[in-house]
Predicted model as a PDB file, atoms N, CA, C, CB and O in Angstrom, pLDDT in the B-factor column:
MODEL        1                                                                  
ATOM      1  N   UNK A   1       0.825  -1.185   0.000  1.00 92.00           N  
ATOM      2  CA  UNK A   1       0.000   0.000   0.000  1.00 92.00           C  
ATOM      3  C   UNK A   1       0.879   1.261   0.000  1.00 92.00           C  
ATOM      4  CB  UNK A   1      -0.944  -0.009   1.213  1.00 92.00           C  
ATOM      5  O   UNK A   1       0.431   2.359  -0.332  1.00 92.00           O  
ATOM      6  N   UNK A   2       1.848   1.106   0.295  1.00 94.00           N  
ATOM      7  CA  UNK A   2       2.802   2.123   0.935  1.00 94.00           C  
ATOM      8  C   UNK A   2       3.308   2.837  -0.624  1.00 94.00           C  
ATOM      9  CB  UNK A   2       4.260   1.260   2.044  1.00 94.00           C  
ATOM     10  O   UNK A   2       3.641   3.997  -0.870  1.00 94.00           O  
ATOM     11  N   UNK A   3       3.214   1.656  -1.508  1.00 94.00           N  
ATOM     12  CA  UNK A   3       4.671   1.817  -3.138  1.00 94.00           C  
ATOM     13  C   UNK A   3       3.415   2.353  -3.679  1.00 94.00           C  
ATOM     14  CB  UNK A   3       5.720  -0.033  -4.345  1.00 94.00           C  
ATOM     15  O   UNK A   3       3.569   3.306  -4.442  1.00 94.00           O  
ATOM     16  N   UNK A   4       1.816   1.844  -3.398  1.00 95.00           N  
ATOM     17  CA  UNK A   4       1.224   2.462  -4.347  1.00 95.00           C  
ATOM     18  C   UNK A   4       0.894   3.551  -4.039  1.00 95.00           C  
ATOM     19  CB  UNK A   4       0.354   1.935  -4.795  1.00 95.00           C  
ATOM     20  O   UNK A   4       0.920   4.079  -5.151  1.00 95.00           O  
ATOM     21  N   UNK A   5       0.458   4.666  -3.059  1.00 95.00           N  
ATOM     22  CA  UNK A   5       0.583   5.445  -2.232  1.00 95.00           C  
ATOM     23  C   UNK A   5       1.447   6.802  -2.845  1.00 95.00           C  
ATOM     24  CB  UNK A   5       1.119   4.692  -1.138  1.00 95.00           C  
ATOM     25  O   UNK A   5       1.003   7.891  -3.209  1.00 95.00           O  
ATOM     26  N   UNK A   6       3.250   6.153  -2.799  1.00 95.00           N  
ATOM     27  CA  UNK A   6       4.044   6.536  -3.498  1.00 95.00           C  
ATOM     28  C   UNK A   6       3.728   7.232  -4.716  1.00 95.00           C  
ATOM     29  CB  UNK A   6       4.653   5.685  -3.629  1.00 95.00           C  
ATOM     30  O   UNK A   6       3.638   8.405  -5.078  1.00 95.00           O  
ATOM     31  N   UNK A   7       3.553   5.742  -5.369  1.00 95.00           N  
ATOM     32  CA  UNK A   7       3.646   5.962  -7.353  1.00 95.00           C  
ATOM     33  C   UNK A   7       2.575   6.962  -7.327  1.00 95.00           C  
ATOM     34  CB  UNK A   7       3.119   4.310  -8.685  1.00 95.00           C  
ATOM     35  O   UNK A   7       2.757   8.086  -7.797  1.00 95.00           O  
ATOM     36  N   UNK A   8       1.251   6.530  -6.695  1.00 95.00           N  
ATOM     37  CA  UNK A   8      -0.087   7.929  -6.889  1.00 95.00           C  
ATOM     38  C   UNK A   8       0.415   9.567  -6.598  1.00 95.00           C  
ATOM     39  CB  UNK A   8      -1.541   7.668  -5.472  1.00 95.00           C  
ATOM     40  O   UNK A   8      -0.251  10.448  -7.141  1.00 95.00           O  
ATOM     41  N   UNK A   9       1.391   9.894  -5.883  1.00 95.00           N  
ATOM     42  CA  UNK A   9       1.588  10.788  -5.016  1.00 95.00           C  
ATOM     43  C   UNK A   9       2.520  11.042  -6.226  1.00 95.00           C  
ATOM     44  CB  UNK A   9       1.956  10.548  -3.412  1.00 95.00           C  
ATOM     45  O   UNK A   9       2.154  12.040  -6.848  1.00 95.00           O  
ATOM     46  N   UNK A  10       3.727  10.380  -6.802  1.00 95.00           N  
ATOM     47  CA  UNK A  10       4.322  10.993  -7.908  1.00 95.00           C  
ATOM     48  C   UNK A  10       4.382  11.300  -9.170  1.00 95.00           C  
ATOM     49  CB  UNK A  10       4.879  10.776  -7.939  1.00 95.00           C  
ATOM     50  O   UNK A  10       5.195  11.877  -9.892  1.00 95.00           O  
ATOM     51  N   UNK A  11       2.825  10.541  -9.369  1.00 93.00           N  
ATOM     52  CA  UNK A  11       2.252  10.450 -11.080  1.00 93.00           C  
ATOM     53  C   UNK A  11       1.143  11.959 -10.448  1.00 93.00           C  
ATOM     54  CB  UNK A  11       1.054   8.266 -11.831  1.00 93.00           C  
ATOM     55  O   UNK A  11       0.942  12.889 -11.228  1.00 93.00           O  
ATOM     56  N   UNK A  12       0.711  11.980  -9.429  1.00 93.00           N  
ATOM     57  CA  UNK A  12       0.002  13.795  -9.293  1.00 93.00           C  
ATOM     58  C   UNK A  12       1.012  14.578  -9.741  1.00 93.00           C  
ATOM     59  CB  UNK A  12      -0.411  14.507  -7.580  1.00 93.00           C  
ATOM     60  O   UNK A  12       0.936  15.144 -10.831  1.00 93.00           O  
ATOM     61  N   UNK A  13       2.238  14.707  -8.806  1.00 93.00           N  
ATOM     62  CA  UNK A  13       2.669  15.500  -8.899  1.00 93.00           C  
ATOM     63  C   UNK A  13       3.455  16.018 -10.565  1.00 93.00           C  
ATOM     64  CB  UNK A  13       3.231  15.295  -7.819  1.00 93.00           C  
ATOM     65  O   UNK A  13       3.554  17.134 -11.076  1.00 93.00           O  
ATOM     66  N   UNK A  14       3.967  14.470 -11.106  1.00 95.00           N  
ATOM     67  CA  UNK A  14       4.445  14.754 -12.232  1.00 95.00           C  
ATOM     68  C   UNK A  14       3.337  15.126 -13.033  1.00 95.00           C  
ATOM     69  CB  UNK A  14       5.204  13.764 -12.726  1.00 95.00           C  
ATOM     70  O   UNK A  14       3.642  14.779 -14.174  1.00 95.00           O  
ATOM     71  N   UNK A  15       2.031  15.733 -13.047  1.00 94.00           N  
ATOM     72  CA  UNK A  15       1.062  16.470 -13.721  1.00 94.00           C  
ATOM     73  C   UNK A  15       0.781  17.569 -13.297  1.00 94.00           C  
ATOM     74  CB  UNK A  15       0.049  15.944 -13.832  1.00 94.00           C  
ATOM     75  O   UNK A  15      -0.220  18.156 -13.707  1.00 94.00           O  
ATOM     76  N   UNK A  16       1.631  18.113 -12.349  1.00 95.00           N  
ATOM     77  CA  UNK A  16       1.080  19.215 -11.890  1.00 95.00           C  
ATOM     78  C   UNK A  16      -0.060  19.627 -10.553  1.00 95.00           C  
ATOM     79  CB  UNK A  16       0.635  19.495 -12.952  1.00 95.00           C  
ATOM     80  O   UNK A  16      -0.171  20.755 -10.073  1.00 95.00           O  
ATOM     81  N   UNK A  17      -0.701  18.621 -10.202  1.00 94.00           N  
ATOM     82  CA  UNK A  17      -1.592  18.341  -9.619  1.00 94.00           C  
ATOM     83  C   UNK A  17      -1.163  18.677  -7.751  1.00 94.00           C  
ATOM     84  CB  UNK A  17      -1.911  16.884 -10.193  1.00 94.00           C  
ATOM     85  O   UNK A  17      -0.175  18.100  -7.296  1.00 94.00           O  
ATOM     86  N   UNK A  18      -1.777  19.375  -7.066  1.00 92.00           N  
ATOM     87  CA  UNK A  18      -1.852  19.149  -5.971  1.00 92.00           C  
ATOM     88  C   UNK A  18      -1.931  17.985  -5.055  1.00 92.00           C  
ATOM     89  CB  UNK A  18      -2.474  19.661  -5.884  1.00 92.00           C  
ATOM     90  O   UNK A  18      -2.995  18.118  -4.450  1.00 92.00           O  
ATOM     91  N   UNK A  19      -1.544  17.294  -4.799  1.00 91.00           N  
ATOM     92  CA  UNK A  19      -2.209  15.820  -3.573  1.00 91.00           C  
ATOM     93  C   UNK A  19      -2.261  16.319  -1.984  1.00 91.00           C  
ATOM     94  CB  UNK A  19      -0.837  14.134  -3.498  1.00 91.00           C  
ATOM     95  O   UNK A  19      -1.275  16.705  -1.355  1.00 91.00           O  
ATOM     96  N   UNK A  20      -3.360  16.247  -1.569  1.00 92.00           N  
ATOM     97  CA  UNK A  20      -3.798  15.956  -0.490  1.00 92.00           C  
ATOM     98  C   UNK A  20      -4.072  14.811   0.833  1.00 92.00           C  
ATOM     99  CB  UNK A  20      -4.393  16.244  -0.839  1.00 92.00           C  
ATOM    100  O   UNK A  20      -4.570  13.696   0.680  1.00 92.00           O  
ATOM    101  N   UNK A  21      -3.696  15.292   1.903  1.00 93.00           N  
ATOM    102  CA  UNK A  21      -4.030  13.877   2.524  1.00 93.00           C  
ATOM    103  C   UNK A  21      -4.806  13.173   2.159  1.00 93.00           C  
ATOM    104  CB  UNK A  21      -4.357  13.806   3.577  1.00 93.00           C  
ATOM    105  O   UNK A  21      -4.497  12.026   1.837  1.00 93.00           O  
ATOM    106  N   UNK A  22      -5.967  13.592   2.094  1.00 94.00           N  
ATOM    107  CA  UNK A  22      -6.844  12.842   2.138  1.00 94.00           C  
ATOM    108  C   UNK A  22      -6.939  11.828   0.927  1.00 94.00           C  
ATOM    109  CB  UNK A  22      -7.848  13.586   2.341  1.00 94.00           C  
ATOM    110  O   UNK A  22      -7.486  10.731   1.039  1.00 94.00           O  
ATOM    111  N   UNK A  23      -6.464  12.206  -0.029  1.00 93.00           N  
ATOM    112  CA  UNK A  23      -6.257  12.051  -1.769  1.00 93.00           C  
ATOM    113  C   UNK A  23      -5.468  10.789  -1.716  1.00 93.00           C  
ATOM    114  CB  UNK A  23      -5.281  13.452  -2.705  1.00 93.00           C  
ATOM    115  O   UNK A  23      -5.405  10.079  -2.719  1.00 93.00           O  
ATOM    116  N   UNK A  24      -4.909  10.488  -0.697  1.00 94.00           N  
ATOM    117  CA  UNK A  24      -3.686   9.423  -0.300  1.00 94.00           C  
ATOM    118  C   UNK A  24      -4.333   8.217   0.493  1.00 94.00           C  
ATOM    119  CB  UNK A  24      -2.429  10.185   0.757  1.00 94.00           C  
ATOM    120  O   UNK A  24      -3.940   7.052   0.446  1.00 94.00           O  
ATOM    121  N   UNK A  25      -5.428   8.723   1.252  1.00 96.00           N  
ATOM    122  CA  UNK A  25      -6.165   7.603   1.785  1.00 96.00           C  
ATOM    123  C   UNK A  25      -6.322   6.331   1.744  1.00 96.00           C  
ATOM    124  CB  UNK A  25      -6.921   7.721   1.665  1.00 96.00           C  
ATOM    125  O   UNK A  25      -6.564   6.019   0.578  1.00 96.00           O  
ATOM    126  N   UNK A  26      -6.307   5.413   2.437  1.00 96.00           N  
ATOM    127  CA  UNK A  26      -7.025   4.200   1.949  1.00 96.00           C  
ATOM    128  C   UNK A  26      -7.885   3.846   0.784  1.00 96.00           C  
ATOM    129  CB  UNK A  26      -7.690   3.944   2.761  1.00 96.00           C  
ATOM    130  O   UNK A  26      -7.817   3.309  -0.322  1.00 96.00           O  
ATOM    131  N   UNK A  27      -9.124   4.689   1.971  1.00 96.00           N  
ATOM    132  CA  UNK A  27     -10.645   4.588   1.297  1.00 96.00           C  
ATOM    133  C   UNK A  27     -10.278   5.570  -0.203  1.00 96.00           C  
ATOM    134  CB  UNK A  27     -12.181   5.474   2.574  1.00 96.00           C  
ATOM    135  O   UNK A  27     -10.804   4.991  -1.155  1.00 96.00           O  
ATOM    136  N   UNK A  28      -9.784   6.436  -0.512  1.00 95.00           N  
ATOM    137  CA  UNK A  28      -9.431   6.689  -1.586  1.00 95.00           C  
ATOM    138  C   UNK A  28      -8.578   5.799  -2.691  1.00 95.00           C  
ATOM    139  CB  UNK A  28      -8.971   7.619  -1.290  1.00 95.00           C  
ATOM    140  O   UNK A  28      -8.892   5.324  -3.783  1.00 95.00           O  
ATOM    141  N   UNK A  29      -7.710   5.792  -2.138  1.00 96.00           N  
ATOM    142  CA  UNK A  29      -6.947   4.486  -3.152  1.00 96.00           C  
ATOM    143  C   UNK A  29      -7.992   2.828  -4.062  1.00 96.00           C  
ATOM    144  CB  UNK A  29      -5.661   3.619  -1.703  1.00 96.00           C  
ATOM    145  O   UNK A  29      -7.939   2.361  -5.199  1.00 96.00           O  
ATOM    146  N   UNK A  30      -8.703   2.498  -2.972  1.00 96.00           N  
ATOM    147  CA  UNK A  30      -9.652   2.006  -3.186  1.00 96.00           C  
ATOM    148  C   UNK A  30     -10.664   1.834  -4.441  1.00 96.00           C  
ATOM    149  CB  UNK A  30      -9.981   2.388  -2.435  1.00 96.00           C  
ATOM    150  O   UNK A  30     -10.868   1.042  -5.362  1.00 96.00           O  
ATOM    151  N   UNK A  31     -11.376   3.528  -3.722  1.00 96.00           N  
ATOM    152  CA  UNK A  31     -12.334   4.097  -5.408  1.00 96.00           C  
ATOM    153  C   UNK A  31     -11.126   4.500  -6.211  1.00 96.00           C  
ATOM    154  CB  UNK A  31     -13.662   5.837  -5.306  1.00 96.00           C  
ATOM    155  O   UNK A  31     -11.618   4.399  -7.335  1.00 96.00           O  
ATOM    156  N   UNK A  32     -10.441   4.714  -6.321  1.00 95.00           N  
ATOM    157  CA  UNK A  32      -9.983   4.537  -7.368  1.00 95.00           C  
ATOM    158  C   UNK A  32      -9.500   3.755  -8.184  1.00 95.00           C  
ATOM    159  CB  UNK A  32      -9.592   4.936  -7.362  1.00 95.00           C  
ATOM    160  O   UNK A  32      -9.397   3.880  -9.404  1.00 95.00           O  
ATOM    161  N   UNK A  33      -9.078   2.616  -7.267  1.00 96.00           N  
ATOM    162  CA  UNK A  33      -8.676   1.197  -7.991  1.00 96.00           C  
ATOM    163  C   UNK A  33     -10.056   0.575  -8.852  1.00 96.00           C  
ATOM    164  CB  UNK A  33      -8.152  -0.056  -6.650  1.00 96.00           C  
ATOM    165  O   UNK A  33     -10.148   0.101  -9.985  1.00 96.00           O  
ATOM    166  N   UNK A  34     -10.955   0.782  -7.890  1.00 97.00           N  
ATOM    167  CA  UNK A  34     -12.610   0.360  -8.541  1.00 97.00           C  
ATOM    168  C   UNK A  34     -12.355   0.951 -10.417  1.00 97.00           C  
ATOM    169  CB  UNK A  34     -14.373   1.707  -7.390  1.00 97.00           C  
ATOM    170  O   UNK A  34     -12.231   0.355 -11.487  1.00 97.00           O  
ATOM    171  N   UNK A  35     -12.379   2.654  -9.920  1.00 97.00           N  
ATOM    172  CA  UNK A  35     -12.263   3.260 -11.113  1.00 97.00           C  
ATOM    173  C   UNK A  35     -11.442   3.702 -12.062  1.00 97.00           C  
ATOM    174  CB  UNK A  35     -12.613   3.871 -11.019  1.00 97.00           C  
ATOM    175  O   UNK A  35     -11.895   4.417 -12.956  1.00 97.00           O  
ATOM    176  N   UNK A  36     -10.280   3.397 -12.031  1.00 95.00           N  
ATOM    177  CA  UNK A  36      -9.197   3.697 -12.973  1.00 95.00           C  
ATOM    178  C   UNK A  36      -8.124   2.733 -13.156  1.00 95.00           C  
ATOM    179  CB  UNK A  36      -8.601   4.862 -12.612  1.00 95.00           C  
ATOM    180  O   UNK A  36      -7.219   2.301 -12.441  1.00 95.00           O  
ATOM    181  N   UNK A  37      -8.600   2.497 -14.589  1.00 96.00           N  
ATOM    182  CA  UNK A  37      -8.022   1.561 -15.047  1.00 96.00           C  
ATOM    183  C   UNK A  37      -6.621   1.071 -15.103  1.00 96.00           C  
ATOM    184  CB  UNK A  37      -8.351   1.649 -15.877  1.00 96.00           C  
ATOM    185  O   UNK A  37      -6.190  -0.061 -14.885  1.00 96.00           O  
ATOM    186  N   UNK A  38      -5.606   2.857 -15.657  1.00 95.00           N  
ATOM    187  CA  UNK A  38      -4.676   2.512 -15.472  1.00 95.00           C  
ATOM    188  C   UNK A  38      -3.884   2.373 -14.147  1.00 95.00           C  
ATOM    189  CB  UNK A  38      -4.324   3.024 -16.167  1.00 95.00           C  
ATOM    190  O   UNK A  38      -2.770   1.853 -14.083  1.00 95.00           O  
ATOM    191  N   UNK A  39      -4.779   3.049 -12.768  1.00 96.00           N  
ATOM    192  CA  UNK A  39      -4.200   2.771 -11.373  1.00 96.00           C  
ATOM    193  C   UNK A  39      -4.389   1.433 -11.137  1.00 96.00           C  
ATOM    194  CB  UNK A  39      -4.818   3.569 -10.227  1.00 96.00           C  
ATOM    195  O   UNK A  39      -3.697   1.089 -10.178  1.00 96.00           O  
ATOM    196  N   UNK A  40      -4.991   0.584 -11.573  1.00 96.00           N  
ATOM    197  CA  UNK A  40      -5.675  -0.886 -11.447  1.00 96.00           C  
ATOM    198  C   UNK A  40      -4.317  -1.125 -11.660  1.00 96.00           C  
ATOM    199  CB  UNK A  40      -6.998  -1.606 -12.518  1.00 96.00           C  
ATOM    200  O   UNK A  40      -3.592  -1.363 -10.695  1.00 96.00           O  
ATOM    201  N   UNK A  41      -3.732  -1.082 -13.174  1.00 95.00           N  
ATOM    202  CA  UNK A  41      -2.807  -1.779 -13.588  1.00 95.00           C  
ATOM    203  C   UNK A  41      -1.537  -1.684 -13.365  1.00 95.00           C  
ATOM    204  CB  UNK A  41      -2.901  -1.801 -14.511  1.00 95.00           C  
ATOM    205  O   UNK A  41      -0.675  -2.479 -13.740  1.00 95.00           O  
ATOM    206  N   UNK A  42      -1.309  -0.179 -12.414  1.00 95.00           N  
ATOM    207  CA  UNK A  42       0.018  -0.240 -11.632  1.00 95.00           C  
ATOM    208  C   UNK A  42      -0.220  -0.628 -10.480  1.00 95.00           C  
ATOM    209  CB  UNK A  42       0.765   0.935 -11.501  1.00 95.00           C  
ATOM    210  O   UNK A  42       0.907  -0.790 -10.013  1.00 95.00           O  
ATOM    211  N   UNK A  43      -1.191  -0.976  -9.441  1.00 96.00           N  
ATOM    212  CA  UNK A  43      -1.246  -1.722  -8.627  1.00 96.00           C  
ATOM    213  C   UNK A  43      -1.164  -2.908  -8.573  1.00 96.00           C  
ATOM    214  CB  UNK A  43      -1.860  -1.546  -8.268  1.00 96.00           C  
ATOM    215  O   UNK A  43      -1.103  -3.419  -7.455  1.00 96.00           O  
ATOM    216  N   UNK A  44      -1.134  -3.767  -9.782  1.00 94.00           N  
ATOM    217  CA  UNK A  44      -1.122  -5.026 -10.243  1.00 94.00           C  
ATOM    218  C   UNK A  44       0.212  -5.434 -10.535  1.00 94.00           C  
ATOM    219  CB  UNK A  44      -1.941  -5.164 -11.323  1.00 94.00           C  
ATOM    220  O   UNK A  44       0.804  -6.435 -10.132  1.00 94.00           O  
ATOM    221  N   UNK A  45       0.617  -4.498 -11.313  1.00 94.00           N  
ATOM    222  CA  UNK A  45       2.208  -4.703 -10.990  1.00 94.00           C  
ATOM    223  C   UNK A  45       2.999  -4.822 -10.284  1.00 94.00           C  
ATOM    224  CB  UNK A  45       2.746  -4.251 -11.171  1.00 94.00           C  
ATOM    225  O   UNK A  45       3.994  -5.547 -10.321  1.00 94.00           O  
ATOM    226  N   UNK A  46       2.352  -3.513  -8.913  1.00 94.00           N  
ATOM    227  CA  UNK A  46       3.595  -3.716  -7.801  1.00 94.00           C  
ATOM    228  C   UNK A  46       3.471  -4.815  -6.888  1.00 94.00           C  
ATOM    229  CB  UNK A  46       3.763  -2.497  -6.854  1.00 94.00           C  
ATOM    230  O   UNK A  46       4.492  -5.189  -6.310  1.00 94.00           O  
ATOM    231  N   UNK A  47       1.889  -5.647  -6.572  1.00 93.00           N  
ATOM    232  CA  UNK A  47       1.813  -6.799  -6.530  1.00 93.00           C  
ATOM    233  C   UNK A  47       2.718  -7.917  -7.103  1.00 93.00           C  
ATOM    234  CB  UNK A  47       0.869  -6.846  -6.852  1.00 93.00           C  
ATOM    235  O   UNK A  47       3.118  -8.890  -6.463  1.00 93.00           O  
ATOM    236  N   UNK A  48       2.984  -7.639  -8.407  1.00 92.00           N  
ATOM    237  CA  UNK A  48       3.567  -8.929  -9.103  1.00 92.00           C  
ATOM    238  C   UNK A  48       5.071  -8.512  -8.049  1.00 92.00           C  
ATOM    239  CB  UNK A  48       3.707  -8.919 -11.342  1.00 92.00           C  
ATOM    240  O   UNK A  48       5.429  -9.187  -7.084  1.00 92.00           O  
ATOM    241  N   UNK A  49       5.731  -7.311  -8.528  1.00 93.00           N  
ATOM    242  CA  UNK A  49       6.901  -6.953  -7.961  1.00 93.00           C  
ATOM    243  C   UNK A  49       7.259  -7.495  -6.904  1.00 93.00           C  
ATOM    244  CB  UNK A  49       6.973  -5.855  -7.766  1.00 93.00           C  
ATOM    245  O   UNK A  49       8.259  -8.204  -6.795  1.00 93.00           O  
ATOM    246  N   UNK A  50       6.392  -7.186  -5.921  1.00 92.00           N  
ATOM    247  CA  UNK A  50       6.542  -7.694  -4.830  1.00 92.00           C  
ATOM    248  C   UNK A  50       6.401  -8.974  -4.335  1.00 92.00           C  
ATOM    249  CB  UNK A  50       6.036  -7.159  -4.324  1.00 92.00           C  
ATOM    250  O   UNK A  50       6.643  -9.194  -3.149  1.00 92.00           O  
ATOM    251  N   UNK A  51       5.894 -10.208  -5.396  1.00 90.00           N  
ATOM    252  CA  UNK A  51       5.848 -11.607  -5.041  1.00 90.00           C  
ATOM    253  C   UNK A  51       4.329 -11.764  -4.677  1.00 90.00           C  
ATOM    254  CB  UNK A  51       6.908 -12.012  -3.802  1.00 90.00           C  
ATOM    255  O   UNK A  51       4.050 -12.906  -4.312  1.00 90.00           O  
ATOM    256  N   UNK A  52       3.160 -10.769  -4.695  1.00 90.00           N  
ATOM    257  CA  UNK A  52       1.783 -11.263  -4.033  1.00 90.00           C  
ATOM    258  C   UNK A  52       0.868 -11.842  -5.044  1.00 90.00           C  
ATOM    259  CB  UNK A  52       0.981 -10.067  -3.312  1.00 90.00           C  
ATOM    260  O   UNK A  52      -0.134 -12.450  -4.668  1.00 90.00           O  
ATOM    261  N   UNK A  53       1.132 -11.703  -6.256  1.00 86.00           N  
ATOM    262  CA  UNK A  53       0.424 -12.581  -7.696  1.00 86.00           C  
ATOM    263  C   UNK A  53       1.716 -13.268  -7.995  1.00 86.00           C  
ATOM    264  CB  UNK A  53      -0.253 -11.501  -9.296  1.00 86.00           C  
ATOM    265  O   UNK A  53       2.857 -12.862  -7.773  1.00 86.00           O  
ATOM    266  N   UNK A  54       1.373 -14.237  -8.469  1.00 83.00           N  
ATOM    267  CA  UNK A  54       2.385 -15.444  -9.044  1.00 83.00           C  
ATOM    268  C   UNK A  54       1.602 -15.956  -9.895  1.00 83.00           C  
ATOM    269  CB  UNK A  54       2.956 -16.616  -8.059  1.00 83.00           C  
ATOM    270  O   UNK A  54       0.586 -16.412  -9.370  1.00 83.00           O  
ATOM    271  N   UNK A  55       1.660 -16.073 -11.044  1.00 77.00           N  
ATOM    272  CA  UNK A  55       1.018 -16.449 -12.208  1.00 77.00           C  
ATOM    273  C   UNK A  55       1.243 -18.368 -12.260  1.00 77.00           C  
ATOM    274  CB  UNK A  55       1.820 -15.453 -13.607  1.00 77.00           C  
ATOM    275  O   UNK A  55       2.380 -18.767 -12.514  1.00 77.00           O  
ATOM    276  N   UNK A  56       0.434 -19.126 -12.081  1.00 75.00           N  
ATOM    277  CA  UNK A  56       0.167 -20.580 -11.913  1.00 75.00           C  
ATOM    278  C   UNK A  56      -0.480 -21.305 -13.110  1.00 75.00           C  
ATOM    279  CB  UNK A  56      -0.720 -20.764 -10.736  1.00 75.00           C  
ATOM    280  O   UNK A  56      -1.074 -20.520 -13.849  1.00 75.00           O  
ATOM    281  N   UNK A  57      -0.521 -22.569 -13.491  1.00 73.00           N  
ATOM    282  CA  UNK A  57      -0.664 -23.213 -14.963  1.00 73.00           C  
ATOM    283  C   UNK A  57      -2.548 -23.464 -14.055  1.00 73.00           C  
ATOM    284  CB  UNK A  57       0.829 -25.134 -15.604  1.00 73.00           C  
ATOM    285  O   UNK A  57      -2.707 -23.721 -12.862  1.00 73.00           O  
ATOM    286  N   UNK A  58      -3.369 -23.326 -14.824  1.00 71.00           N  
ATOM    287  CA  UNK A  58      -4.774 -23.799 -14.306  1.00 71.00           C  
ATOM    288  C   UNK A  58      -4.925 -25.388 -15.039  1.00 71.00           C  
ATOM    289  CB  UNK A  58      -6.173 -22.563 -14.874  1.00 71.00           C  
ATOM    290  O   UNK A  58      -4.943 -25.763 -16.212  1.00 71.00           O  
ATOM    291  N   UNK A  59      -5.007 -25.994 -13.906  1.00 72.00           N  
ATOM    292  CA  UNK A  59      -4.891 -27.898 -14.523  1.00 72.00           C  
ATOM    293  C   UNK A  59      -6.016 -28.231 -14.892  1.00 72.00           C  
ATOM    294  CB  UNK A  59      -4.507 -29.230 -13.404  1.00 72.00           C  
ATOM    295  O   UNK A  59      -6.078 -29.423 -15.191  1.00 72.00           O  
ATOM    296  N   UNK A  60      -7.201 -27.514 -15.027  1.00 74.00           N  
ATOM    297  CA  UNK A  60      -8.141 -27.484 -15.513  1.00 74.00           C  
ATOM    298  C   UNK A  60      -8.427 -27.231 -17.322  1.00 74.00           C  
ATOM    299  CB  UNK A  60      -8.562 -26.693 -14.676  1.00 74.00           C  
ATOM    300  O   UNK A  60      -9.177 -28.055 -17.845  1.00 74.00           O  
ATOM    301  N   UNK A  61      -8.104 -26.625 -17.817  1.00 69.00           N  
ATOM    302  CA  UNK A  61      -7.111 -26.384 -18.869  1.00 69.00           C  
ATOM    303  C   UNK A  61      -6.398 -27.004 -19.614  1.00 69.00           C  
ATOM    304  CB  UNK A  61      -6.448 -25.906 -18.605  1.00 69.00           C  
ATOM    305  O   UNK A  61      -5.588 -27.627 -18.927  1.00 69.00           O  
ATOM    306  N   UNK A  62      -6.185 -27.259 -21.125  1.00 69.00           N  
ATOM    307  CA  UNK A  62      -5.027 -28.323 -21.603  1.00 69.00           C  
ATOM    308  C   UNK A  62      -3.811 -28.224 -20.915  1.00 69.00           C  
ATOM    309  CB  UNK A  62      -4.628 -28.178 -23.068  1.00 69.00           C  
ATOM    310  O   UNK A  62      -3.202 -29.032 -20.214  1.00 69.00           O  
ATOM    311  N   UNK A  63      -3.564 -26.988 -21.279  1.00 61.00           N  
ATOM    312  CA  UNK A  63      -1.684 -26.773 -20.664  1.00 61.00           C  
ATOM    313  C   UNK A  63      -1.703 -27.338 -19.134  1.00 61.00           C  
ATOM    314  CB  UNK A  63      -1.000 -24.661 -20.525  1.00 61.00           C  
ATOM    315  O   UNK A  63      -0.661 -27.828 -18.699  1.00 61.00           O  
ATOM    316  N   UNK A  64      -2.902 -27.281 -18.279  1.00 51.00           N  
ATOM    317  CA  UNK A  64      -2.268 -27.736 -17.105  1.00 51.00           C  
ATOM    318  C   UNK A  64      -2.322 -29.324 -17.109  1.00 51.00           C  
ATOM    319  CB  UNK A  64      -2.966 -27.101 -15.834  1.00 51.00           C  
ATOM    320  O   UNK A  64      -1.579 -30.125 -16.543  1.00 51.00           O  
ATOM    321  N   UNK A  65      -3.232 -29.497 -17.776  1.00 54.00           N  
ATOM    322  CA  UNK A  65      -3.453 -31.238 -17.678  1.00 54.00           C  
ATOM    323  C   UNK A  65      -2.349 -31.875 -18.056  1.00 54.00           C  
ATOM    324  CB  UNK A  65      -4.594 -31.896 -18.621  1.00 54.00           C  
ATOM    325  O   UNK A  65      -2.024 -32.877 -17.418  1.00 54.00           O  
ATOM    326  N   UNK A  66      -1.234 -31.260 -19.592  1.00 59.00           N  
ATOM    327  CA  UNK A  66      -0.101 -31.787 -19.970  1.00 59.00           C  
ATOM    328  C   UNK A  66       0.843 -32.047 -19.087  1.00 59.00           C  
ATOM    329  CB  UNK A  66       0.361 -31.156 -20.781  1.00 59.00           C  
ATOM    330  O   UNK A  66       1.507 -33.082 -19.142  1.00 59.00           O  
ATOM    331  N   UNK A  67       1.043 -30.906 -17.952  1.00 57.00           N  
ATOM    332  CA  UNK A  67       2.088 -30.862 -17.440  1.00 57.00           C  
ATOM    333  C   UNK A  67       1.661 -31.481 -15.984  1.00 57.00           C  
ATOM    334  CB  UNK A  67       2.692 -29.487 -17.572  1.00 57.00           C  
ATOM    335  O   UNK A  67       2.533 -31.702 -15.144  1.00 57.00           O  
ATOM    336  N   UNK A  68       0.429 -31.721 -15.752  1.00 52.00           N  
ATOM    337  CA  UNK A  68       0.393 -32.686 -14.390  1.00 52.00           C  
ATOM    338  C   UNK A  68       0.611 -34.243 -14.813  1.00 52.00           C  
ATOM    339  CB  UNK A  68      -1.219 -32.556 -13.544  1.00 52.00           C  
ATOM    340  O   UNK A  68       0.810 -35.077 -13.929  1.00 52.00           O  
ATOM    341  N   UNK A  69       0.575 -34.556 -15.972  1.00 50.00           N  
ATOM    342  CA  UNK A  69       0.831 -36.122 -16.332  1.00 50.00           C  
ATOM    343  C   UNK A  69       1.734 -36.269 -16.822  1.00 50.00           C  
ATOM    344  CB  UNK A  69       0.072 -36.815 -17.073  1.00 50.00           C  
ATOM    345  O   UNK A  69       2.074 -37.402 -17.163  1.00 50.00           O  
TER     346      UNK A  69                                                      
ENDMDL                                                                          
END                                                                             
């Protein structure tokens, strides 16, 4: 929460934009993840970055069935 926090706080500023506490919030970070697409997708990243998504074969699936037998 902390990196995304960050990146939000330096993609405002690199526009010019004021940030506010409040703008930094939780409950803000939040609606905005709901609503913006591309904050979705740098939060998704710093997830990956950080090891909390790990992309897994679904054995449900051909590719996973190949590789469980």
């Amino acid at each position: 929460m902390v990196a995304l926090k960050r990146w939000a706080a330096k993609d405002a500023s690199e526009k010019g934009q004021i940030v506010t506490e409040s703008d930094l919030s939780d409950d803000a970070l939040f609606q905005r993840l709901q609503d913006d697409v591309r904050f979705r997708s740098v939060a998704t990243e710093l997830l990956q970055r950080y090891g909390y998504l790990v992309p897994r074969v679904n054995p449900i699936q051909n590719l996973g069935r190949n590789r469980l037998c």
